[in-house]
N, C-alpha and C positions, 0 to 999 in steps of 0.2 A: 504494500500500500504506500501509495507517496506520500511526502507533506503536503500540509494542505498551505501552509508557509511558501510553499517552494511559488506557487501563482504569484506572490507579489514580487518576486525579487524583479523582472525584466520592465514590474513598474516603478519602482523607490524612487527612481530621480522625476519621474512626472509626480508621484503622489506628490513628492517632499517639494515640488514646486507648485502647486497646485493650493498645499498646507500654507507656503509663505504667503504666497497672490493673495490670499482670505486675509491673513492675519493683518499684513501690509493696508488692504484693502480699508477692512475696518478701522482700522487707526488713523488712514487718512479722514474717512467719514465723518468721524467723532474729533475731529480736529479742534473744534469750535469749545469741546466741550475744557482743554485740557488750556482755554484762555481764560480760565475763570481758577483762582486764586486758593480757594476751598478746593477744589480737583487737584491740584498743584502740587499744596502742602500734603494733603494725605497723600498720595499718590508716592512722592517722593519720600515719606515715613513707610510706609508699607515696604517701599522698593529695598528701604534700605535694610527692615525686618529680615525681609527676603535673604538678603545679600547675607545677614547674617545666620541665621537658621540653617542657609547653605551649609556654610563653612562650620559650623558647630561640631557636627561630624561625623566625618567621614571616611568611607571603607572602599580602598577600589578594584576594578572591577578590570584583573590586568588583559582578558582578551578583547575588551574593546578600548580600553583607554579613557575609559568613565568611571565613576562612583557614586556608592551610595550614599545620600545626604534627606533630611529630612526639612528642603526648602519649601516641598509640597504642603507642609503642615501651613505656612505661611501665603501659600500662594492664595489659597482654597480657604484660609482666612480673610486675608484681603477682600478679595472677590466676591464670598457671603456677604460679606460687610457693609463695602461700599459698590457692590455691583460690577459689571461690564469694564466699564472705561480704567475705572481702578484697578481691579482684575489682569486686565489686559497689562498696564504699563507695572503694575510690580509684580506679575509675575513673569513677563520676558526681561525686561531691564533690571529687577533685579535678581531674579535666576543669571541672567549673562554676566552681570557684575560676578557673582559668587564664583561662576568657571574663570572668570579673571582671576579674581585674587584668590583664590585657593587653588591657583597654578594648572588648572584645566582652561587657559584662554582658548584653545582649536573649539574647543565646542561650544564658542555662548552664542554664535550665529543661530545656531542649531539650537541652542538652549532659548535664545530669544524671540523664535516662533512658535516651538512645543509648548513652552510656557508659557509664553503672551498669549497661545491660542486656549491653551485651560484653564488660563485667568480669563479668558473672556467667556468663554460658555460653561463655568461655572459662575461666576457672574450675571452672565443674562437668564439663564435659565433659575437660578436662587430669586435673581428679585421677580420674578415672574407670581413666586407663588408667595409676595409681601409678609416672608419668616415662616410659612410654613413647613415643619420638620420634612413634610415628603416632597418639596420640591428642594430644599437643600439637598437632600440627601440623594435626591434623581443628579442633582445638577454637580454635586461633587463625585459621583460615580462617572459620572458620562466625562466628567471633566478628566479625570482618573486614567478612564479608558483612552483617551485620547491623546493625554501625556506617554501612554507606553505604545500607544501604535504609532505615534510621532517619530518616539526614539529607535524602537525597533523598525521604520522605514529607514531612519537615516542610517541606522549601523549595517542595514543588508547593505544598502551603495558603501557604506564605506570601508566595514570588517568583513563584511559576508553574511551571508544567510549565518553558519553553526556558530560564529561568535556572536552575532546577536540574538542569539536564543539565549545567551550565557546569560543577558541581561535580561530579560524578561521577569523572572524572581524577584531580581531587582529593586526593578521599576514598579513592579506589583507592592512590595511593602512599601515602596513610598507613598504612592496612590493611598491605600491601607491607612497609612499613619496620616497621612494629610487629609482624607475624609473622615478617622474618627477625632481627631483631636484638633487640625482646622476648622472643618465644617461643624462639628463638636462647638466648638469654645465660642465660635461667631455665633450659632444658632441660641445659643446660652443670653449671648449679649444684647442679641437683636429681643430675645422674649424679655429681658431687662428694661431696655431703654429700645424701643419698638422708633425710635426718630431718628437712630444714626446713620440711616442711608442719606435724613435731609444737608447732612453735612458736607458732601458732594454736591 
């Protein structure tokens, strides 16, 4: 019996560009939103949450040349929190920050649309359902899933198909750790104080 892994490999480099086009896409869209002062400041706290959570720490991962880190906790906080746009820029900006300074710079291109794209559809899909526990919870799974089919496109085009399966574990307890104790701890604070979205 084949892999069923093995169909995507001859498409990685359209999926993985196809992934950017969106992310790109959206952030131009919402341009307008990130000249408003409140988007700004949180935006740029999150990022930098991010950037730290990255590097707190981490395990790597020698057949692809990645590592385990627990930034998804923060991305998929953010995003709950303050939604989409917010979403979007700390979790590619500061996911890519974190491959910078904790000496993984080859990957924060890669890291800046996988995670910009799961800070945004954890993001839009959370505020959808205005703090409800089952649309966070939809929306940091899907966000989750997304983050590992991102990486695992990018590592077939760049390790191969068998080393990027190495990652897939991975990538899974991040997911894991970032939807119960991101998605977790926002959900906690949105039932708290139900107006911190107005702060975007």
């Amino acid at each position: 019996m084949s892999d069923p892994t093995e169909v995507l490999v001859p498409y990685a480099k359209w999926i993985l560009m196809g992934i950017t086009l969106l992310y790109l896409a959206y952030v131009y869209a919402n341009k307008n939103k990130f000249k408003q002062a409140n988007t700004v400041a949180i935006s740029g706290v999150m990022a930098a949450l991010v950037t730290v959570a990255t590097n707190l720490i981490k395990v790597n991962v020698a057949q692809t040349g990645g590592y385990l880190n627990f930034g998804d906790t923060m991305v998929m906080f953010a995003a709950v929190l303050f939604g989409p746009a917010v979403g979007a820029f700390a979790g590619g900006v500061g996911s890519a920050l974190g491959d910078i300074v904790g000496g993984y710079a080859g990957w924060a291109p890669i890291t800046l649309v996988v995670k910009g794209l799961e800070g945004l559809v954890v993001g839009y899909i959370s505020s959808k359902g205005k703090g409800e526990f089952s649309m966070i919870m939809l929306g940091t799974i899907i966000g989750g899933v997304i983050m590992i089919l991102g990486y695992f496109v990018a590592e077939i085009y760049l390790v191969g198909l068998a080393n990027a399966k190495v990652e897939i574990p991975v990538n899974m307890a991040q997911a894991v750790t970032g939807i119960i104790i991101g998605g977790g701890l926002a959900y906690m604070i949105k039932r708290i104080y139900p107006d911190v979205e107005d702060l975007v």
